[in-house]
PDB file of N, CA, C and O in Angstrom:
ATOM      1  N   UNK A   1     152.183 128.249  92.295  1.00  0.00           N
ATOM      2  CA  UNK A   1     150.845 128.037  91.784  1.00  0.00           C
ATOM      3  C   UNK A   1     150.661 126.544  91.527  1.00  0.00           C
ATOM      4  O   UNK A   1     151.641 125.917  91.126  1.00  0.00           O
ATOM      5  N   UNK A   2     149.658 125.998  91.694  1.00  0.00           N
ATOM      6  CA  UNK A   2     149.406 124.820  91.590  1.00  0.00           C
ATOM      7  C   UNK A   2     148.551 124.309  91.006  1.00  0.00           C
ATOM      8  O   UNK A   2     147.411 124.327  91.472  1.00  0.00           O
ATOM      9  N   UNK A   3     148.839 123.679  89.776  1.00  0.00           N
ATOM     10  CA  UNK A   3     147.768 123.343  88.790  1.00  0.00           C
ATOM     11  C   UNK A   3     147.431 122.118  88.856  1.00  0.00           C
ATOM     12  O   UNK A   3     148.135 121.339  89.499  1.00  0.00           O
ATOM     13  N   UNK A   4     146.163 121.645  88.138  1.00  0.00           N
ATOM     14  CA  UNK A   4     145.033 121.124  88.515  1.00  0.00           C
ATOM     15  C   UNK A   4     144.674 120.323  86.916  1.00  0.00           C
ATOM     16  O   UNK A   4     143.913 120.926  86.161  1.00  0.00           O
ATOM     17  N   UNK A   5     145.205 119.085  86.508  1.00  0.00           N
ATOM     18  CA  UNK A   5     144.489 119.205  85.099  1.00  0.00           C
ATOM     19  C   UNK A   5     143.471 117.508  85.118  1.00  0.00           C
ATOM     20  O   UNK A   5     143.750 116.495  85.759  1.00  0.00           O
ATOM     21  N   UNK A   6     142.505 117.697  84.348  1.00  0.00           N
ATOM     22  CA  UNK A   6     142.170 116.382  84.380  1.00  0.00           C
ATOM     23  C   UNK A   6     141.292 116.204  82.722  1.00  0.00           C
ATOM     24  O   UNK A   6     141.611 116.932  81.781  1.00  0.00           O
ATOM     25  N   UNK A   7     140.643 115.577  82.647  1.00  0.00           N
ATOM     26  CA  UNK A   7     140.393 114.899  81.538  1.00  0.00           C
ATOM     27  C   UNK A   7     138.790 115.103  80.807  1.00  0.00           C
ATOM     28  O   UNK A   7     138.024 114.682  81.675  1.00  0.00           O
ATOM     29  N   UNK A   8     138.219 115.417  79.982  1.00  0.00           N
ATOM     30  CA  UNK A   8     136.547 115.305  80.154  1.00  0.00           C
ATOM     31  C   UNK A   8     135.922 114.759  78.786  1.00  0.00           C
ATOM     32  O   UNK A   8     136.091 115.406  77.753  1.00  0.00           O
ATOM     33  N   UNK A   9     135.514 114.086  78.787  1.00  0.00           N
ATOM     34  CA  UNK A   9     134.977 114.156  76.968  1.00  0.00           C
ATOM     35  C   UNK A   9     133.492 114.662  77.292  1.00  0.00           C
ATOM     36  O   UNK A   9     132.771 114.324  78.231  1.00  0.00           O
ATOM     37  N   UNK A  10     133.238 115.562  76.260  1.00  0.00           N
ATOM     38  CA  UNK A  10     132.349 116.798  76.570  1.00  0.00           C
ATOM     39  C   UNK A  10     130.928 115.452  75.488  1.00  0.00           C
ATOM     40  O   UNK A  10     131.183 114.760  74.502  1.00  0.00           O
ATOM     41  N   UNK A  11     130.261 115.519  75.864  1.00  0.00           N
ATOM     42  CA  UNK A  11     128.649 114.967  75.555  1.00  0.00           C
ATOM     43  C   UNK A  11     127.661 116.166  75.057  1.00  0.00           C
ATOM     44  O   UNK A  11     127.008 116.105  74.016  1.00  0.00           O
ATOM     45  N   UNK A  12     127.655 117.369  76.050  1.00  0.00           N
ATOM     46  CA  UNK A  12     127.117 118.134  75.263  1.00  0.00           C
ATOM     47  C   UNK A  12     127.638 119.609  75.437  1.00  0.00           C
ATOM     48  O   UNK A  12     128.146 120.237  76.366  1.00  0.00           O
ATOM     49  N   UNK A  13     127.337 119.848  74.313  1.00  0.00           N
ATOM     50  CA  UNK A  13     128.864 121.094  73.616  1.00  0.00           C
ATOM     51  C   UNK A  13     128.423 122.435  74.005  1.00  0.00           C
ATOM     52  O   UNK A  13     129.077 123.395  73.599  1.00  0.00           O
ATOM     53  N   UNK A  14     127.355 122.624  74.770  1.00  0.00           N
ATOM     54  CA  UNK A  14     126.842 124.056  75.186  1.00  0.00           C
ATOM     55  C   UNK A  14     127.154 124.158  77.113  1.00  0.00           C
ATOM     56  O   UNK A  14     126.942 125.145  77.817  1.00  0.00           O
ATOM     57  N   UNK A  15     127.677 122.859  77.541  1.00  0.00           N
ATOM     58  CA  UNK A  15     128.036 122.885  79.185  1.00  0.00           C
ATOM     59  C   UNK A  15     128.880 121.555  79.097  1.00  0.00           C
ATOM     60  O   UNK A  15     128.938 120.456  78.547  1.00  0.00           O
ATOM     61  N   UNK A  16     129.505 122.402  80.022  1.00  0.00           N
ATOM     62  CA  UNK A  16     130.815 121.074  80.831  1.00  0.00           C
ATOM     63  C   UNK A  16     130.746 121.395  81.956  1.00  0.00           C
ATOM     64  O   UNK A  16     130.610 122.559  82.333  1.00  0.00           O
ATOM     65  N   UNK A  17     130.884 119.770  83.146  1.00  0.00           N
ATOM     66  CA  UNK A  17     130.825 120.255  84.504  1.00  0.00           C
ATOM     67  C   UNK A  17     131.998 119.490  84.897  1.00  0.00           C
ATOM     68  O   UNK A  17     132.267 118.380  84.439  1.00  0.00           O
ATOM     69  N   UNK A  18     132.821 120.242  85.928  1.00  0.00           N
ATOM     70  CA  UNK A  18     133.797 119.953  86.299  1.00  0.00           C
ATOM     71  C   UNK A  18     133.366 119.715  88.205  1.00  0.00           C
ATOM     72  O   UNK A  18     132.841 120.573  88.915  1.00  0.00           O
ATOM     73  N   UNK A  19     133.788 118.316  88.634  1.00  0.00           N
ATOM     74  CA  UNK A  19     133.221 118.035  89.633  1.00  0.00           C
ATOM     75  C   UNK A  19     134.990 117.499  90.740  1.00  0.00           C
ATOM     76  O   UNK A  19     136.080 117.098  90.333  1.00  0.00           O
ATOM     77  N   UNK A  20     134.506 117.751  92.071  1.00  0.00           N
ATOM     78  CA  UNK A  20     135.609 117.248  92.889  1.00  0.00           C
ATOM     79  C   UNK A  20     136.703 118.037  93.132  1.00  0.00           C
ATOM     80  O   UNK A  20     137.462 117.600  93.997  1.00  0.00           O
ATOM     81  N   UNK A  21     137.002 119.088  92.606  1.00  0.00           N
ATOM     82  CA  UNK A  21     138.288 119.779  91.957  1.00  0.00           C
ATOM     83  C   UNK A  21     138.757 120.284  93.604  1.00  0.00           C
ATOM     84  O   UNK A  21     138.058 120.391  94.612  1.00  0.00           O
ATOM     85  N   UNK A  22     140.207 120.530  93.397  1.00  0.00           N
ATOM     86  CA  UNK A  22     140.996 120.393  94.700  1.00  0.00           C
ATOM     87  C   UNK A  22     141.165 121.831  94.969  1.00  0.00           C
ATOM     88  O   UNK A  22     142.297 122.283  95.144  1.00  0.00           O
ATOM     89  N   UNK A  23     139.956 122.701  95.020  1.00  0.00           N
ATOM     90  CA  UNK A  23     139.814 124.294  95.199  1.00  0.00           C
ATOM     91  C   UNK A  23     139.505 124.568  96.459  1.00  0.00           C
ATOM     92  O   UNK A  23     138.837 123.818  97.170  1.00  0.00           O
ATOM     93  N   UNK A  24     139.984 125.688  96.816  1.00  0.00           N
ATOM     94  CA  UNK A  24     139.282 126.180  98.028  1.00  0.00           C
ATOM     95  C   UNK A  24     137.634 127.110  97.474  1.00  0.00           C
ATOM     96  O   UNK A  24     137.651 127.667  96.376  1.00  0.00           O
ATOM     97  N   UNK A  25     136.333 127.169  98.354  1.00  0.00           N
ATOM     98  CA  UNK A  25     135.523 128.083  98.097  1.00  0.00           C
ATOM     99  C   UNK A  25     135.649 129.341  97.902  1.00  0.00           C
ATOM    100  O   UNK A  25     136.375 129.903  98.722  1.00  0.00           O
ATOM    101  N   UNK A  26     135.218 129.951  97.140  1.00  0.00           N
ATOM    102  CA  UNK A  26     135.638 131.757  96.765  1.00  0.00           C
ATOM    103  C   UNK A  26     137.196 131.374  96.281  1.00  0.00           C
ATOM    104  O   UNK A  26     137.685 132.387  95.780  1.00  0.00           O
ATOM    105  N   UNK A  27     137.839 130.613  96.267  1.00  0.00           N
ATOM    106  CA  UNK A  27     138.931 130.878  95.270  1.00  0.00           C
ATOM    107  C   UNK A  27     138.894 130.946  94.171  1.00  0.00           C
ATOM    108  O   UNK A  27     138.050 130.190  93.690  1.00  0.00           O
ATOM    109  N   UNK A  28     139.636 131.739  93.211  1.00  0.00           N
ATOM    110  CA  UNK A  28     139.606 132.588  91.927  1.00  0.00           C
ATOM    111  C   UNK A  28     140.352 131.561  91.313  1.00  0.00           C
ATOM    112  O   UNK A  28     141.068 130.981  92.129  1.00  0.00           O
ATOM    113  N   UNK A  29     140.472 130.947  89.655  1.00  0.00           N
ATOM    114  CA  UNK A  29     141.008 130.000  89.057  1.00  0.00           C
ATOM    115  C   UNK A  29     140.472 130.712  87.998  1.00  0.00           C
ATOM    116  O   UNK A  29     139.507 131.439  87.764  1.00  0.00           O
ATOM    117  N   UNK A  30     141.867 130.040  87.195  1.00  0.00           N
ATOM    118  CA  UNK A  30     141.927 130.229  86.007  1.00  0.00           C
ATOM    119  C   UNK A  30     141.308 129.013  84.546  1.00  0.00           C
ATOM    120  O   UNK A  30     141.546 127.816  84.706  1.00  0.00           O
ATOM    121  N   UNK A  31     140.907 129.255  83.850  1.00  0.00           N
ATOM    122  CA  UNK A  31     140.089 128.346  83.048  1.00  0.00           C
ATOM    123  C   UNK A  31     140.595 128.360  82.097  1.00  0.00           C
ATOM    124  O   UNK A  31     140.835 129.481  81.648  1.00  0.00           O
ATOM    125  N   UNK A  32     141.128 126.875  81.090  1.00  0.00           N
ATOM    126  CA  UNK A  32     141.775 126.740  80.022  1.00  0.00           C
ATOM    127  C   UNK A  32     141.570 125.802  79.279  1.00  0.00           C
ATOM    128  O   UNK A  32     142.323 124.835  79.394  1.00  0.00           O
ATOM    129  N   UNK A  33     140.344 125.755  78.136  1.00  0.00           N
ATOM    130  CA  UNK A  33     139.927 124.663  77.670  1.00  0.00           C
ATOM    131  C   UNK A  33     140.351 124.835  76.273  1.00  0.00           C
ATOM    132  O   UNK A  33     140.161 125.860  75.617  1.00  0.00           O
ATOM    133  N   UNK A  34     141.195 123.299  75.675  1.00  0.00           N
ATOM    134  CA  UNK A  34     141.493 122.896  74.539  1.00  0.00           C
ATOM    135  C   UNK A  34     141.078 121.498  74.435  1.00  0.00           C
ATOM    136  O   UNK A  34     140.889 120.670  75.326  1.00  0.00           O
ATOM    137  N   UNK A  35     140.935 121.369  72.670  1.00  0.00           N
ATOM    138  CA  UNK A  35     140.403 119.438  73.098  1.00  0.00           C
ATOM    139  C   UNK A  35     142.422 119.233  72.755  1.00  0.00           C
ATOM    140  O   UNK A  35     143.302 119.896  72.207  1.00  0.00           O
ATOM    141  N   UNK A  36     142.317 118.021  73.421  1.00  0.00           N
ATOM    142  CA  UNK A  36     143.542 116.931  73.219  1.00  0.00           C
ATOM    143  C   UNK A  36     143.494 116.711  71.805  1.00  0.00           C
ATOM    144  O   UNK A  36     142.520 116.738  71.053  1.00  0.00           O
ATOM    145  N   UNK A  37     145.073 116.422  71.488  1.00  0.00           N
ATOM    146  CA  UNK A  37     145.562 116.053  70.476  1.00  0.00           C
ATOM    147  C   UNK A  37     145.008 114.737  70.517  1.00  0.00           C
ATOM    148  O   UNK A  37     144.675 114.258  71.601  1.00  0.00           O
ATOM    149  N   UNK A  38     144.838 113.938  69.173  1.00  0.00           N
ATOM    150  CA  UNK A  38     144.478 112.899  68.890  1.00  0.00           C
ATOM    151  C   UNK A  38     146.384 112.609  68.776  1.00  0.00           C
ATOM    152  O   UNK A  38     147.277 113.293  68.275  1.00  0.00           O
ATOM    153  N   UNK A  39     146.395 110.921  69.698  1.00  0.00           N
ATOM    154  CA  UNK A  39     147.833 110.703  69.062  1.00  0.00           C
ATOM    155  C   UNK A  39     147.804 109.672  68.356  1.00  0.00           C
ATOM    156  O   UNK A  39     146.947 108.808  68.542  1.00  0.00           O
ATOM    157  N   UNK A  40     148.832 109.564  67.318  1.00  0.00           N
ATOM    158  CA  UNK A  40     148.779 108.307  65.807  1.00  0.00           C
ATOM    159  C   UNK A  40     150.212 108.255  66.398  1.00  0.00           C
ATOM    160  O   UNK A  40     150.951 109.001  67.039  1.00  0.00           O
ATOM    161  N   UNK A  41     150.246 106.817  65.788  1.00  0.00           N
ATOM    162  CA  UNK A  41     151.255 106.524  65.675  1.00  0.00           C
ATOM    163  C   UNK A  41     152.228 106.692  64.322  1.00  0.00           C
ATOM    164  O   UNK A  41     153.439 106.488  64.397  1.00  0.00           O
ATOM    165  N   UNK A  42     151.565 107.086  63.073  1.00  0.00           N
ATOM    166  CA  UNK A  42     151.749 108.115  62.192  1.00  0.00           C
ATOM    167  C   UNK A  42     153.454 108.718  61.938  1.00  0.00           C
ATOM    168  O   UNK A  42     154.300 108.287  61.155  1.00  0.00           O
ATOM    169  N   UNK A  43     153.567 110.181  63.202  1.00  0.00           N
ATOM    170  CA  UNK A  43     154.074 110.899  63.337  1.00  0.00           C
ATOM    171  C   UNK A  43     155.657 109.856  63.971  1.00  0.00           C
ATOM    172  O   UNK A  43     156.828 109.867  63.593  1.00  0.00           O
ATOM    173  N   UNK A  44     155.247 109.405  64.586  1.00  0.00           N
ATOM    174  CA  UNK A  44     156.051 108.129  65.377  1.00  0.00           C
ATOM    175  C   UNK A  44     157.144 107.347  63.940  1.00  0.00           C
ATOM    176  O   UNK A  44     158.355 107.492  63.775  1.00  0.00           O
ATOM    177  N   UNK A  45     156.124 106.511  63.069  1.00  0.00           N
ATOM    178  CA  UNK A  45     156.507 106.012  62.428  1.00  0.00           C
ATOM    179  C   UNK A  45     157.326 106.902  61.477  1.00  0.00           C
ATOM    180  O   UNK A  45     158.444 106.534  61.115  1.00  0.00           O
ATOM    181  N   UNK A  46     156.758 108.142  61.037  1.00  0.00           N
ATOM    182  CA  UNK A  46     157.561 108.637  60.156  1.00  0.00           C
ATOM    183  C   UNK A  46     158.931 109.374  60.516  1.00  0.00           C
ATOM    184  O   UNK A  46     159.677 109.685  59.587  1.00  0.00           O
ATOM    185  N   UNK A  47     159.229 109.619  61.631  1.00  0.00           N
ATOM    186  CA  UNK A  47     160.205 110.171  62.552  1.00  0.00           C
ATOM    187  C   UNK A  47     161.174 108.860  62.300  1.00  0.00           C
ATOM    188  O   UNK A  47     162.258 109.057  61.753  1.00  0.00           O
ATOM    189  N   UNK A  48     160.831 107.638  62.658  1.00  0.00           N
ATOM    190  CA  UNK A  48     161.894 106.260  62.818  1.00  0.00           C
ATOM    191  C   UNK A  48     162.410 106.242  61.317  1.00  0.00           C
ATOM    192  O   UNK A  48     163.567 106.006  60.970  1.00  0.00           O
ATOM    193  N   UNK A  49     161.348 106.531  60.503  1.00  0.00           N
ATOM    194  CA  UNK A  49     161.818 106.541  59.343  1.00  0.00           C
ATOM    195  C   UNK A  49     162.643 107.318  58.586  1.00  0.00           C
ATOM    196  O   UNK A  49     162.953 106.819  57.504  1.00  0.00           O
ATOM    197  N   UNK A  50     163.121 108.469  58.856  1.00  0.00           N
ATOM    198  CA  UNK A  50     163.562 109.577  58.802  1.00  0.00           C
ATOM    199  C   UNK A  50     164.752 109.411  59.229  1.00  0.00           C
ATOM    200  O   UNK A  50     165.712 109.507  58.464  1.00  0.00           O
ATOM    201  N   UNK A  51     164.896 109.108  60.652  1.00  0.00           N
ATOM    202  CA  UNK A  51     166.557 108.367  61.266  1.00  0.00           C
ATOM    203  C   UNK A  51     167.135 107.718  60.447  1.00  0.00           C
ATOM    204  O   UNK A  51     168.187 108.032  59.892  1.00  0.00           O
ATOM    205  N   UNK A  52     166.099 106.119  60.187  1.00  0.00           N
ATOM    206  CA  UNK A  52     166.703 105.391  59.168  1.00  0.00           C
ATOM    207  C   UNK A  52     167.318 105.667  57.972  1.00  0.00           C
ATOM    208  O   UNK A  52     168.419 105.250  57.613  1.00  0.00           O
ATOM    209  N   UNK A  53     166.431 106.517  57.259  1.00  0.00           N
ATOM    210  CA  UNK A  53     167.378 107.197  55.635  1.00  0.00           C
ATOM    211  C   UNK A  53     168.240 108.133  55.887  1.00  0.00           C
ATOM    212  O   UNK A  53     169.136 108.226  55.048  1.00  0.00           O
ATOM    213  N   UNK A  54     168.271 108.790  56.675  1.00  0.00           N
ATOM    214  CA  UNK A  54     169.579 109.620  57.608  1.00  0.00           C
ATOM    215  C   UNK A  54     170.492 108.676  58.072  1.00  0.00           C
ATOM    216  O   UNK A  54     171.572 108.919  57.533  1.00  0.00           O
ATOM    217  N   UNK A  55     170.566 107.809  58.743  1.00  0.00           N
ATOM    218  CA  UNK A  55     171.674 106.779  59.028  1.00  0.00           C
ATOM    219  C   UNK A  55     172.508 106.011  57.963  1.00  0.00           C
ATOM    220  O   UNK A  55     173.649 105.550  57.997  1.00  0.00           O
ATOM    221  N   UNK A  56     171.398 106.036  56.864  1.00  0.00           N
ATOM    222  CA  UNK A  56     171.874 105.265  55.898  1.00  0.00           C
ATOM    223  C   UNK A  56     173.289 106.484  54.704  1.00  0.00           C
ATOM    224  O   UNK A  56     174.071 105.962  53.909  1.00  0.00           O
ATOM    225  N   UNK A  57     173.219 107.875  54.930  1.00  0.00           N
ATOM    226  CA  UNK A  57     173.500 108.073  54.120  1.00  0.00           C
ATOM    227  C   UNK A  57     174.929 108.436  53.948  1.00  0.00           C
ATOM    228  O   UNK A  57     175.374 108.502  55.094  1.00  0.00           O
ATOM    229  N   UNK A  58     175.753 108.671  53.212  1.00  0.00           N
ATOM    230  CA  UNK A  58     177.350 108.138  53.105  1.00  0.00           C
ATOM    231  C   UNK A  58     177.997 109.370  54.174  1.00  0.00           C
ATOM    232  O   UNK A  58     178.954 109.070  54.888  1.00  0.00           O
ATOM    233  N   UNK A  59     177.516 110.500  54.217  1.00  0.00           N
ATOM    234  CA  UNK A  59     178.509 111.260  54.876  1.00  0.00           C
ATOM    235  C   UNK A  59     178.118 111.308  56.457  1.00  0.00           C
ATOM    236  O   UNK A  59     178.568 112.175  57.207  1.00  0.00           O
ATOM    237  N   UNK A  60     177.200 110.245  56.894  1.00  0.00           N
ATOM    238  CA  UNK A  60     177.182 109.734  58.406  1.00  0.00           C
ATOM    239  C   UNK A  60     177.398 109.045  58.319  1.00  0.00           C
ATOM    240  O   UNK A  60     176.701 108.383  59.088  1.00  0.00           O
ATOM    241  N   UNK A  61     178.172 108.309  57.714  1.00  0.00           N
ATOM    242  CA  UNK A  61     179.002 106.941  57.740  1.00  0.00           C
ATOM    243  C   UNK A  61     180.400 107.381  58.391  1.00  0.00           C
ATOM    244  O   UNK A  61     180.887 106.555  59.163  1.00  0.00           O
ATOM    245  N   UNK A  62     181.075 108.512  58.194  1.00  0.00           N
ATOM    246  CA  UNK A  62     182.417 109.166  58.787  1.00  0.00           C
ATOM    247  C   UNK A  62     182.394 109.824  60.051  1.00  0.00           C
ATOM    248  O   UNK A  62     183.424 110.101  60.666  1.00  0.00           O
ATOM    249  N   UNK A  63     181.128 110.106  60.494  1.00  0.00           N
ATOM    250  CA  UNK A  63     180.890 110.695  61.962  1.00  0.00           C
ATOM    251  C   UNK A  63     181.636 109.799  62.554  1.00  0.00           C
ATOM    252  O   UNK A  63     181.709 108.637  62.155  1.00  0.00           O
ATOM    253  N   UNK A  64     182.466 110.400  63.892  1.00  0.00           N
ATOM    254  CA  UNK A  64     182.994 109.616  64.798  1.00  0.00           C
ATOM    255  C   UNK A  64     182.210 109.937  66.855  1.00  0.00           C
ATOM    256  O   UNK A  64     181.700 111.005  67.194  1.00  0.00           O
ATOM    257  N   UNK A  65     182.278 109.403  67.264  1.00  0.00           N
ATOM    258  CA  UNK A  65     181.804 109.751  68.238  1.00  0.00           C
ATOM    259  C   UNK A  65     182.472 110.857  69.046  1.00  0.00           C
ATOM    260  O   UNK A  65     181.891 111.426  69.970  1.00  0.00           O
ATOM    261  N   UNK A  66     183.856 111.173  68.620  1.00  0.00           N
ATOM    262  CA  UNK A  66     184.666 112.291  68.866  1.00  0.00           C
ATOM    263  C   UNK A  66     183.874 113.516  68.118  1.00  0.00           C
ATOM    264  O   UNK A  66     183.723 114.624  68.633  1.00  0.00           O
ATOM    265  N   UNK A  67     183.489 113.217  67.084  1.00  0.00           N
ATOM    266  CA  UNK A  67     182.781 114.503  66.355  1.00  0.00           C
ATOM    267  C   UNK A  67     181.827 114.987  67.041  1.00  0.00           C
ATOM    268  O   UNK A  67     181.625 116.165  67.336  1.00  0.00           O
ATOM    269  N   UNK A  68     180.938 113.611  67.427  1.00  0.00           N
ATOM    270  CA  UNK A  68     179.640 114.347  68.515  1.00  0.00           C
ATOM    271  C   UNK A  68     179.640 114.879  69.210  1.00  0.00           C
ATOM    272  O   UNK A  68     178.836 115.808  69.288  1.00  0.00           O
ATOM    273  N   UNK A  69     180.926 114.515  70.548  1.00  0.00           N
ATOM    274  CA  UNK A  69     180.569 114.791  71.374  1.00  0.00           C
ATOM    275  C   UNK A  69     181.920 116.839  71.785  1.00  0.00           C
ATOM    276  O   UNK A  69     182.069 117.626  72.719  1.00  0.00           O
ATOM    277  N   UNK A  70     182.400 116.686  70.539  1.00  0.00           N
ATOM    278  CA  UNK A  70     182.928 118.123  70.107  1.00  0.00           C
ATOM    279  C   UNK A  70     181.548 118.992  69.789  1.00  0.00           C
ATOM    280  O   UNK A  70     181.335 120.090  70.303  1.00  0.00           O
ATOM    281  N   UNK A  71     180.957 118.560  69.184  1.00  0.00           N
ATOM    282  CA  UNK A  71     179.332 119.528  68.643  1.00  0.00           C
ATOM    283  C   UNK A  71     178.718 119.621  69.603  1.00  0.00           C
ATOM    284  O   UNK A  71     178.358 120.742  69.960  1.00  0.00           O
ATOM    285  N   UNK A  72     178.307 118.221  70.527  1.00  0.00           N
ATOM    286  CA  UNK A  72     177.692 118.493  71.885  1.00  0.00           C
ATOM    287  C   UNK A  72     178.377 119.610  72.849  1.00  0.00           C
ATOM    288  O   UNK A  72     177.662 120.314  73.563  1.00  0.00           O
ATOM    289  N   UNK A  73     179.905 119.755  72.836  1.00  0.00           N
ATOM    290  CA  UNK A  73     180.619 120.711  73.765  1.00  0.00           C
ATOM    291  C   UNK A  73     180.413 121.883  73.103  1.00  0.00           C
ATOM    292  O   UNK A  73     180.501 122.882  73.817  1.00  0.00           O
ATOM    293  N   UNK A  74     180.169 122.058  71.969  1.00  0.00           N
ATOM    294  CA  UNK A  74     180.455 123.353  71.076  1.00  0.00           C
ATOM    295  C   UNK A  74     179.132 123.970  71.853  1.00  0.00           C
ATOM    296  O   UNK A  74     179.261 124.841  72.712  1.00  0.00           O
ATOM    297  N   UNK A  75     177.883 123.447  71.478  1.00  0.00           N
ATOM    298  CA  UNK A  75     176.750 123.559  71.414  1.00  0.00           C
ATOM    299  C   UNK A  75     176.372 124.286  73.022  1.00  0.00           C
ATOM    300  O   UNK A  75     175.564 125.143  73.382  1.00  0.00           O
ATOM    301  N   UNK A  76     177.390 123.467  73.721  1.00  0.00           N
ATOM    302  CA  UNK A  76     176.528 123.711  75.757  1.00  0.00           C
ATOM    303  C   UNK A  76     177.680 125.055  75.947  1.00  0.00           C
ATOM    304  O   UNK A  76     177.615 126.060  76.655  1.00  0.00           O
ATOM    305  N   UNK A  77     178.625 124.624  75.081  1.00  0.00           N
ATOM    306  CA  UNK A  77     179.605 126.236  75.639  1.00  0.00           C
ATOM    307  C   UNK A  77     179.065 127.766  75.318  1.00  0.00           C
ATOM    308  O   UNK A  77     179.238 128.884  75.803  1.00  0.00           O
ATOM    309  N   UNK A  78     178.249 127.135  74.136  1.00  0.00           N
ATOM    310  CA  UNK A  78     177.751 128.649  73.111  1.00  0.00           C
ATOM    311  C   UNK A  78     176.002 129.270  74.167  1.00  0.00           C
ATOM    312  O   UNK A  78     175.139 130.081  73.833  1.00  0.00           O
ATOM    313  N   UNK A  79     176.126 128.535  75.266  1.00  0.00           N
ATOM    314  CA  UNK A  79     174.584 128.958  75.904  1.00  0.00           C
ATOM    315  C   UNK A  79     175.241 129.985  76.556  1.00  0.00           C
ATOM    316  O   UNK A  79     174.613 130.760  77.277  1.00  0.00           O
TER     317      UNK A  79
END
């Protein structure tokens, strides 16, 4: 199946026209309208921030990279 997505900012809220679209005539499609997420940088910032006081705190100070990559093996063996 081959999907088709593109972009619209709607002007007026009782019709949207969708023009050009890569359909054949009489072909049947499916219709799926959501508005887009607004993105902030917000969510961004508070994530970096989150690492940071996590990095900082004493019992990830003893992680070794042997530990990780045992949890990483633990983790792909248990699928």
């Amino acid at each position: 199946m081959n999907t088709y997505r593109t972009y619209l900012t709607v002007t007026n809220p009782g019709q949207l026209t969708l023009t050009d679209l890569p359909f054949q005539s009489g072909q049947t499609v499916e219709i799926l309208i959501r508005p887009q997420k607004k993105k902030t940088g917000k969510s961004l910032k508070a994530l970096q921030k989150l690492f940071k006081e996590t990095q900082k705190l004493p019992q990830i100070q003893t992680i070794t990279e042997e530990d990780i990559q045992a949890e990483i093996a633990g983790c792909r063996s248990s699928k």
